[in-house]
ChimeraX commands (.cxc) that place a marker at each C-alpha (Angstrom):
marker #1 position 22.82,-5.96,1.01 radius 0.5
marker #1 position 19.72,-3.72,1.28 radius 0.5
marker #1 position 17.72,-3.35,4.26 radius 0.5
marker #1 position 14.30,-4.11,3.73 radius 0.5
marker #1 position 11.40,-2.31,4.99 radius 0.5
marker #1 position 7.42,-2.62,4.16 radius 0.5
marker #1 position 5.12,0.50,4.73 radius 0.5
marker #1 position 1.32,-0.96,5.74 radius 0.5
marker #1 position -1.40,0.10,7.68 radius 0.5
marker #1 position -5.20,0.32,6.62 radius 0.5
marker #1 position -6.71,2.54,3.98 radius 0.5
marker #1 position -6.29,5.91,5.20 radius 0.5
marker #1 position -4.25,5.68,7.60 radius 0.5
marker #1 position -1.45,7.74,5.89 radius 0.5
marker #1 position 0.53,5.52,4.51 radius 0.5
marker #1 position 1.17,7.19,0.63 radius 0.5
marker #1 position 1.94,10.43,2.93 radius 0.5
marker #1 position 4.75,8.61,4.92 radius 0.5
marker #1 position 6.22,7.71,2.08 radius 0.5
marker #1 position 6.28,11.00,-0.05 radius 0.5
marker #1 position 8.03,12.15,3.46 radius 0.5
marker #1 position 10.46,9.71,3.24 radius 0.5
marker #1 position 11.12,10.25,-0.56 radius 0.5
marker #1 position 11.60,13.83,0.33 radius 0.5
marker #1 position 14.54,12.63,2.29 radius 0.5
marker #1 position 16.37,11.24,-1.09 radius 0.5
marker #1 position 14.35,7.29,0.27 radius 0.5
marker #1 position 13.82,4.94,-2.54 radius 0.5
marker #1 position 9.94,3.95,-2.22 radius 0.5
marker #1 position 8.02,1.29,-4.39 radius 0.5
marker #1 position 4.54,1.89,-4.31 radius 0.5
marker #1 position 2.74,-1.28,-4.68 radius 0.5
marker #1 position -0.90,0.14,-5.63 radius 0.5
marker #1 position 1.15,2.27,-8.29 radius 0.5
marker #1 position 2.55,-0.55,-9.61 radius 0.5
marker #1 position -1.19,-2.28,-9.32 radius 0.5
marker #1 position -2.32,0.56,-11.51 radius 0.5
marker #1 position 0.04,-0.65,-14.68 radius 0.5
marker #1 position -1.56,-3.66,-14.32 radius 0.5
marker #1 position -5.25,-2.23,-15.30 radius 0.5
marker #1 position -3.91,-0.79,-18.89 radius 0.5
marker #1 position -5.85,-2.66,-21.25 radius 0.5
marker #1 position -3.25,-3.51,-23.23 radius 0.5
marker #1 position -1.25,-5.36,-20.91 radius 0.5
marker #1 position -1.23,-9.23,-20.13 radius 0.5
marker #1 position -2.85,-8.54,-16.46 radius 0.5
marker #1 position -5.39,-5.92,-18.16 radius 0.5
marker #1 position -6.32,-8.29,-20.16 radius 0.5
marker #1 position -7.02,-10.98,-18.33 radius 0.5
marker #1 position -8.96,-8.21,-15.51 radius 0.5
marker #1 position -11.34,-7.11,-18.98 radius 0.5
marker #1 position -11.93,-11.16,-19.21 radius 0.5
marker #1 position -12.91,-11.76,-15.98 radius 0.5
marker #1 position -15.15,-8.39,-15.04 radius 0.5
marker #1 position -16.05,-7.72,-18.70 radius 0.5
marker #1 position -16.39,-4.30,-20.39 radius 0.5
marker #1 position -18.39,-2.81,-17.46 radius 0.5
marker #1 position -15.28,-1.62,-16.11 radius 0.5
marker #1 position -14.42,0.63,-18.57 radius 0.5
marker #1 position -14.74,4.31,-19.28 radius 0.5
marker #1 position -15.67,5.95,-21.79 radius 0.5
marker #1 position -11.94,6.75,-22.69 radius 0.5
marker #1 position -11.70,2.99,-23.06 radius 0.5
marker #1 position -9.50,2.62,-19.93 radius 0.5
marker #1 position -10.46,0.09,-17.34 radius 0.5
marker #1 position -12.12,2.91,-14.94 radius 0.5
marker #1 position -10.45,2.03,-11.43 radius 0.5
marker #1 position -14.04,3.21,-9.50 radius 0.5
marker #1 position -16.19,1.14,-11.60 radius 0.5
marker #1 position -13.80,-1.59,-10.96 radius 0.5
marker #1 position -13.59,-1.28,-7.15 radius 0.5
marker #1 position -17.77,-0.51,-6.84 radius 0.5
marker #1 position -17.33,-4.42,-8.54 radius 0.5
marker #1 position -14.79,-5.92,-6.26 radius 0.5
marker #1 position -15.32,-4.82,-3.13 radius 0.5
marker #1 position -18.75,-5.62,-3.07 radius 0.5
marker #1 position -17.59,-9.03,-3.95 radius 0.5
marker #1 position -15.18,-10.89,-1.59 radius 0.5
marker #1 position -14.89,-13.84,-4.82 radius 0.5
marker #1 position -14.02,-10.97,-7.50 radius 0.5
marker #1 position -11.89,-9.35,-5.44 radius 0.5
marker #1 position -9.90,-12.35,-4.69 radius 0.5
marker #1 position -10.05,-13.22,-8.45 radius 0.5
marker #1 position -8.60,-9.06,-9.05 radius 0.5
marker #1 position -5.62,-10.06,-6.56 radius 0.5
marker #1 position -5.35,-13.52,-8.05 radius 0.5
marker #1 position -4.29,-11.66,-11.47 radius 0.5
marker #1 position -2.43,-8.13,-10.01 radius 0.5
marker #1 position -0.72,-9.80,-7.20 radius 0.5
marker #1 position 2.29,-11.88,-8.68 radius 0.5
marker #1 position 2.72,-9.02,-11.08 radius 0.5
marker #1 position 3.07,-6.76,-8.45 radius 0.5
marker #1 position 5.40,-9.13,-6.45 radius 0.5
marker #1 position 7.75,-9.58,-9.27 radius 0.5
marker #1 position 8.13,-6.01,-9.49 radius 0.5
marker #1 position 9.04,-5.54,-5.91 radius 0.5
marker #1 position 11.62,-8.19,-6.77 radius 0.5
marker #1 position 13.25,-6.37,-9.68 radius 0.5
marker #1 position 12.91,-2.99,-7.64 radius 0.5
marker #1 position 15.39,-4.95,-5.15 radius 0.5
marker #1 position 17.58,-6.48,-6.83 radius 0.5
marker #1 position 18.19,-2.83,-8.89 radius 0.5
marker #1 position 19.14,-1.42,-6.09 radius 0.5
marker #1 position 20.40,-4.39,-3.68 radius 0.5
marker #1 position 23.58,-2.34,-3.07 radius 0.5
marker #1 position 21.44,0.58,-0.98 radius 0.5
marker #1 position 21.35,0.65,2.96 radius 0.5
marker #1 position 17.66,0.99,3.12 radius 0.5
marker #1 position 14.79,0.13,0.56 radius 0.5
marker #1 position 11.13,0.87,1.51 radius 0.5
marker #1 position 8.17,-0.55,0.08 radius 0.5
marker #1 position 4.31,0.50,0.19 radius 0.5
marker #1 position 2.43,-2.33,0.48 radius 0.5
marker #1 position -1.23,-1.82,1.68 radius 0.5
marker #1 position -2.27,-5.33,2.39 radius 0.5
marker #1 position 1.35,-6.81,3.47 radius 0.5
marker #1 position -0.08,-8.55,5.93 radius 0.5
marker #1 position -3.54,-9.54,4.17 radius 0.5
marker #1 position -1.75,-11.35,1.44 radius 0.5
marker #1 position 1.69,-12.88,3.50 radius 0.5
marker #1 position 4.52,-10.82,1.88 radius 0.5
marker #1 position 6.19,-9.80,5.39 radius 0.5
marker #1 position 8.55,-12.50,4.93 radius 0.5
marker #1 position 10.24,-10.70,2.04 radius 0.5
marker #1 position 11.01,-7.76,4.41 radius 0.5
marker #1 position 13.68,-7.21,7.52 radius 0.5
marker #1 position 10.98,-4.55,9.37 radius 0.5
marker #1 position 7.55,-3.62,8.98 radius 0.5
marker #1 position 6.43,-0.24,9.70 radius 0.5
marker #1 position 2.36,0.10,10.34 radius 0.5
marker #1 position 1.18,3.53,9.69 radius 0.5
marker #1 position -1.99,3.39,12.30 radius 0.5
marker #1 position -4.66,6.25,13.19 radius 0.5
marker #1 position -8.37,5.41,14.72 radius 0.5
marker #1 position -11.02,4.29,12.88 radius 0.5
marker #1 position -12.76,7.28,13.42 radius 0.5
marker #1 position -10.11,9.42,12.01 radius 0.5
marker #1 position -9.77,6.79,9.01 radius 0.5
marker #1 position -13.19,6.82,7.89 radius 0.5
marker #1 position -12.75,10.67,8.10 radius 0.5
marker #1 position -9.99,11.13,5.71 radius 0.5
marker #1 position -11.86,8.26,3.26 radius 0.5
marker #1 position -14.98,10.68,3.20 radius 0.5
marker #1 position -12.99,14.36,3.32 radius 0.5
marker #1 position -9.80,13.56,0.76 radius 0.5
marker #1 position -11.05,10.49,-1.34 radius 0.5
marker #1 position -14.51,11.51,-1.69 radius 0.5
marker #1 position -15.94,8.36,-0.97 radius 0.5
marker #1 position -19.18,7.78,0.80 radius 0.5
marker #1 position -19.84,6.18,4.05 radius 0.5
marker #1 position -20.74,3.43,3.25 radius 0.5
marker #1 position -17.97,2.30,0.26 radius 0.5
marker #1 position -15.44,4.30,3.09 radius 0.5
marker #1 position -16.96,1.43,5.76 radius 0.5
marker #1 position -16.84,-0.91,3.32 radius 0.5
marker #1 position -13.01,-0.65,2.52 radius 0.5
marker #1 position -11.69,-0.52,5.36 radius 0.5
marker #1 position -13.70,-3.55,6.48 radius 0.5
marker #1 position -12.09,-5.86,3.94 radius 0.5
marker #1 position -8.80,-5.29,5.52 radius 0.5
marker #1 position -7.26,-5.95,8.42 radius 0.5
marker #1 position -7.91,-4.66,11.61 radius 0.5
marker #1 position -5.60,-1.90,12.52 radius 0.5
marker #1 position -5.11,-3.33,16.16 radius 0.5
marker #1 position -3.97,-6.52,14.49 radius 0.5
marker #1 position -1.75,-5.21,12.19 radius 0.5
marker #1 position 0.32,-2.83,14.66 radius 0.5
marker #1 position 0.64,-6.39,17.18 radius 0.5
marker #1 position 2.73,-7.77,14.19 radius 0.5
marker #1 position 4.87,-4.63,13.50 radius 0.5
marker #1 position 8.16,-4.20,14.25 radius 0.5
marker #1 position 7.36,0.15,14.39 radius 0.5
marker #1 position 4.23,1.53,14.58 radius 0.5
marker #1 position 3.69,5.35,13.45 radius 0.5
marker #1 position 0.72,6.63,15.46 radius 0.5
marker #1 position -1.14,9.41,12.87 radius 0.5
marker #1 position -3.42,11.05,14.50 radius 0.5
marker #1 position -2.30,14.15,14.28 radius 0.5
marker #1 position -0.77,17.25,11.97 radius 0.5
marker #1 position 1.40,16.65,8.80 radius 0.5
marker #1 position 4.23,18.28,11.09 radius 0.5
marker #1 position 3.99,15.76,13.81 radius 0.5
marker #1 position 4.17,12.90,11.68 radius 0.5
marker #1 position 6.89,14.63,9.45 radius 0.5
marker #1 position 8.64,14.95,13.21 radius 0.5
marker #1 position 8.01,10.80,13.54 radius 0.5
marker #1 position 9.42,9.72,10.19 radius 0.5
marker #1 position 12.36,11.43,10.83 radius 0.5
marker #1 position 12.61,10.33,14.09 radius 0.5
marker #1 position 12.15,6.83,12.62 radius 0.5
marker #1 position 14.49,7.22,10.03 radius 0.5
marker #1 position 17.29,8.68,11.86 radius 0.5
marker #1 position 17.34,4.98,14.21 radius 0.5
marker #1 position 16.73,2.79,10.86 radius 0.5
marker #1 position 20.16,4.79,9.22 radius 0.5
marker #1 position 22.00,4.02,12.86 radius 0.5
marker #1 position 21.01,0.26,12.93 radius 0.5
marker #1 position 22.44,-0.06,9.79 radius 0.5
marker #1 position 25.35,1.37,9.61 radius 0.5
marker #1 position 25.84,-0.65,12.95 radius 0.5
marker #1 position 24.76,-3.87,11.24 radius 0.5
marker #1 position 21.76,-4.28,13.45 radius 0.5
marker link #1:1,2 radius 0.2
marker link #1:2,3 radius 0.2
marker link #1:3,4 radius 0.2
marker link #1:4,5 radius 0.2
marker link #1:5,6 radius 0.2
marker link #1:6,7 radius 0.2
marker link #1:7,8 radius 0.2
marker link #1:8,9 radius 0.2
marker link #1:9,10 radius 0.2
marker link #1:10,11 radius 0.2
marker link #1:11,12 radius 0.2
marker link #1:12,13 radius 0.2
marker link #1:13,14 radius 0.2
marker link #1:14,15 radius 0.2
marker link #1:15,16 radius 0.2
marker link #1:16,17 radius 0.2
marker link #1:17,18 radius 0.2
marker link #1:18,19 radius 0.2
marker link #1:19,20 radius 0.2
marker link #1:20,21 radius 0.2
marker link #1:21,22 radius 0.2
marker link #1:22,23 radius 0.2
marker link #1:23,24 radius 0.2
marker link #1:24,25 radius 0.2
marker link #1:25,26 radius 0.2
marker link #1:26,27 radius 0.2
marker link #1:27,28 radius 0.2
marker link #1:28,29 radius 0.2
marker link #1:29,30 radius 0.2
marker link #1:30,31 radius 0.2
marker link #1:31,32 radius 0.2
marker link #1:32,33 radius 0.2
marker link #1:33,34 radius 0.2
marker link #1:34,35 radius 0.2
marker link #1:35,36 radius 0.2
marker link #1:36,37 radius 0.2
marker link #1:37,38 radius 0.2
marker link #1:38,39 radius 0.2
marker link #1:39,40 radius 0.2
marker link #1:40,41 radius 0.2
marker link #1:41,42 radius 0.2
marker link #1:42,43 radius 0.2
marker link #1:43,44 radius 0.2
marker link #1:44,45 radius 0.2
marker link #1:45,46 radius 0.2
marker link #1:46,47 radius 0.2
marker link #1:47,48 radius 0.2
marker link #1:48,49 radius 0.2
marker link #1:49,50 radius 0.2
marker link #1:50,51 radius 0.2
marker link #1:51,52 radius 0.2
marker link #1:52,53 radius 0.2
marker link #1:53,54 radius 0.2
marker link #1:54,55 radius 0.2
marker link #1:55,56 radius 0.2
marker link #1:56,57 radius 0.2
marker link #1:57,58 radius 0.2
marker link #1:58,59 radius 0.2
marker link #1:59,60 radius 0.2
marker link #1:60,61 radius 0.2
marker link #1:61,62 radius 0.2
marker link #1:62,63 radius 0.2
marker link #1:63,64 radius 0.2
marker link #1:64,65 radius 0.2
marker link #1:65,66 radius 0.2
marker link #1:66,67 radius 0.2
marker link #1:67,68 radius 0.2
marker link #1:68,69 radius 0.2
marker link #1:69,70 radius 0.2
marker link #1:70,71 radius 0.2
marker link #1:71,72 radius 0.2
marker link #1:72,73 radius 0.2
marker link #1:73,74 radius 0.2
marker link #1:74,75 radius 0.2
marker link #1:75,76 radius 0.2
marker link #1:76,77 radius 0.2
marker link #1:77,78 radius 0.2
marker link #1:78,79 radius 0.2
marker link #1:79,80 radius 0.2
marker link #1:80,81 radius 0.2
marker link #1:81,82 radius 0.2
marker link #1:82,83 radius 0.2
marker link #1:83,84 radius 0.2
marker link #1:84,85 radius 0.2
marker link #1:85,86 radius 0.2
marker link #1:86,87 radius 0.2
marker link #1:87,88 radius 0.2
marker link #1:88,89 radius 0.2
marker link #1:89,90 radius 0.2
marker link #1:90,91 radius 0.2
marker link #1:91,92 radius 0.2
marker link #1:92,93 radius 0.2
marker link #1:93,94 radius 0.2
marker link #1:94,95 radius 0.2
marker link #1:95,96 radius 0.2
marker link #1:96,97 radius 0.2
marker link #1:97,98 radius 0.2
marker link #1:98,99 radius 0.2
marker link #1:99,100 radius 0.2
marker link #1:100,101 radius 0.2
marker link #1:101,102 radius 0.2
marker link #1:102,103 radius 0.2
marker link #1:103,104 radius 0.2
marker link #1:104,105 radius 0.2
marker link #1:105,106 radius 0.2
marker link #1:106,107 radius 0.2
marker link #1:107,108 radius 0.2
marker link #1:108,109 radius 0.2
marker link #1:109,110 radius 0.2
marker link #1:110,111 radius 0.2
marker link #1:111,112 radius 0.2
marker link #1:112,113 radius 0.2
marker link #1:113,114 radius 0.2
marker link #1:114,115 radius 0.2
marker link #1:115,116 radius 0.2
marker link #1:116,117 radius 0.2
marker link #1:117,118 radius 0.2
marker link #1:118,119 radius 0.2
marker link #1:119,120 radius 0.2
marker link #1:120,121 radius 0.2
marker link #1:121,122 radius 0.2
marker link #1:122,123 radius 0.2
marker link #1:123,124 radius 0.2
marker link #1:124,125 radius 0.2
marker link #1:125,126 radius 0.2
marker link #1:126,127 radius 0.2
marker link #1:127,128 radius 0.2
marker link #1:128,129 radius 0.2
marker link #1:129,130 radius 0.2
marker link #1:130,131 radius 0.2
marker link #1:131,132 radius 0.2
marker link #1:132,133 radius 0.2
marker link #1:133,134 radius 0.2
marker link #1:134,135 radius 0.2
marker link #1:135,136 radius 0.2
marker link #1:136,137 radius 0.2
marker link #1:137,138 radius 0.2
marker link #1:138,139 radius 0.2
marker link #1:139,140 radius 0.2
marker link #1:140,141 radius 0.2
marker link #1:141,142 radius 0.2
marker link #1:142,143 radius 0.2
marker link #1:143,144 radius 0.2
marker link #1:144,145 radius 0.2
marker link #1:145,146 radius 0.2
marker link #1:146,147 radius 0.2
marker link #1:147,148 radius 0.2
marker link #1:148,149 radius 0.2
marker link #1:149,150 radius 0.2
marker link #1:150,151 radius 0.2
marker link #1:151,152 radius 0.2
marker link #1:152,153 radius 0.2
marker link #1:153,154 radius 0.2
marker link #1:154,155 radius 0.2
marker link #1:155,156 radius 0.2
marker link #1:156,157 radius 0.2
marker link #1:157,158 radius 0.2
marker link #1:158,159 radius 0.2
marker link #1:159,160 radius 0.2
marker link #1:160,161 radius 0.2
marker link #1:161,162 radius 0.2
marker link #1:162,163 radius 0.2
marker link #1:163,164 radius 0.2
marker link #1:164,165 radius 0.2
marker link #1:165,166 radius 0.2
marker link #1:166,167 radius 0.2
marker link #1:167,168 radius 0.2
marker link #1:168,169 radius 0.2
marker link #1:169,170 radius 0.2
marker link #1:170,171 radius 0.2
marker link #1:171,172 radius 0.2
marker link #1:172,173 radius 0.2
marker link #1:173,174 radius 0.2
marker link #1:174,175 radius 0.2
marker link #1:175,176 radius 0.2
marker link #1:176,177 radius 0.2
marker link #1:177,178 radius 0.2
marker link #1:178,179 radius 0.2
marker link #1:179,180 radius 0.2
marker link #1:180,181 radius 0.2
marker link #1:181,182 radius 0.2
marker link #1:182,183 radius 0.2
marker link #1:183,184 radius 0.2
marker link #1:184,185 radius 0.2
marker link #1:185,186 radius 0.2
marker link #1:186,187 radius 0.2
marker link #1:187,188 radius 0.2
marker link #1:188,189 radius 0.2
marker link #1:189,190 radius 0.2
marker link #1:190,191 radius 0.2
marker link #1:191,192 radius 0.2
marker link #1:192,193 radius 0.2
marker link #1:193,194 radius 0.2
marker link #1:194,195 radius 0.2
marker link #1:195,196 radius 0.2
marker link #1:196,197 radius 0.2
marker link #1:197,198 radius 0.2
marker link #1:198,199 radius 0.2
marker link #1:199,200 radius 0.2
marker link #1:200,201 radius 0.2
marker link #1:201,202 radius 0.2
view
């Protein structure tokens, strides 16, 4: 039986890069907001029933739902965006599901999920990791990597959890303050205890 193990923290915090380093060290990852982006194809059941709700607004000119028009909607919004998870959610969950049970036979499965904590789904998992930084650096990498602005940057990460909050309920915490190499130097860290708890049963 797999050992399960959720990936949070707040937007920007590092999360996606944690994970790449943990793919690079042959770790199976499911990436919820991947999976979140199937569900905006317009010619799915969920994409349908987003175009429904938010109307054709949202899309590009390429006919796609256009994921910035959709979050300028949402997150200005707190009732569409819990109508957006309302829809993407349960699809999302029941791929985590079918991502575990593929590969129940696996010592250690991580999982992405962004807003574990927001929306209850720590219960599915053995051990949470929070990926934390300060707000300060947070807001920086929303404004220097995603080019947001200031405002939509402030505006994200205030619909989320507090990051204080979320590393009381972890059971690790990466601090990411710092250089790619110093976190690289954490995960591994990190890893190296998760692969000796398990193969000791812990």
């Amino acid at each position: 039986m797999a050992r399960k193990i959720a990936i949070t923290g707040t937007i920007g915090s590092g999360k996606s890069t944690v994970s790449i380093l943990l793919r690079r060290r042959r770790m199976l990852v499911f990436d919820a907001d991947h999976y979140a982006r199937i569900c905006l194809y317009p010619d799915t059941e969920s994409g349908r029933k987003i175009l429904e709700t938010f109307g054709s607004g949202i899309l590009g000119e390429d006919g796609e739902i256009d994921r910035a028009r959709l979050a300028s909607v949402v997150f200005a919004d707190d009732g569409k965006r819990r109508q957006l998870e309302a829809i993407v959610h349960p699809e999302v969950r029941a791929g985590l599901q079918r991502f575990f049970q593929a590969h129940e036979s696996q010592p250690l499965l991580f999982a992405e999920i962004p807003l574990l904590y927001e929306v209850g789904w720590q219960d599915l998992f053995d051990d949470c990791i929070v990926v934390a930084c300060s707000q300060k650096i947070a807001l920086q990498r929303l404004l220097e990597d995603r080019d947001m602005s200031a405002e939509e940057a402030e505006r994200r990460l205030a619909a989320q959890m507090p990051a204080e909050e979320k590393r009381r309920l972890a059971d690790y915490v990466i601090e990411n303050d710092g250089s790619i190499t110093e976190l690289d130097a954490k995960v591994r860290e990190l890893l190296g205890k998760l692969r000796e708890e398990s193969r000791h049963g812990a």
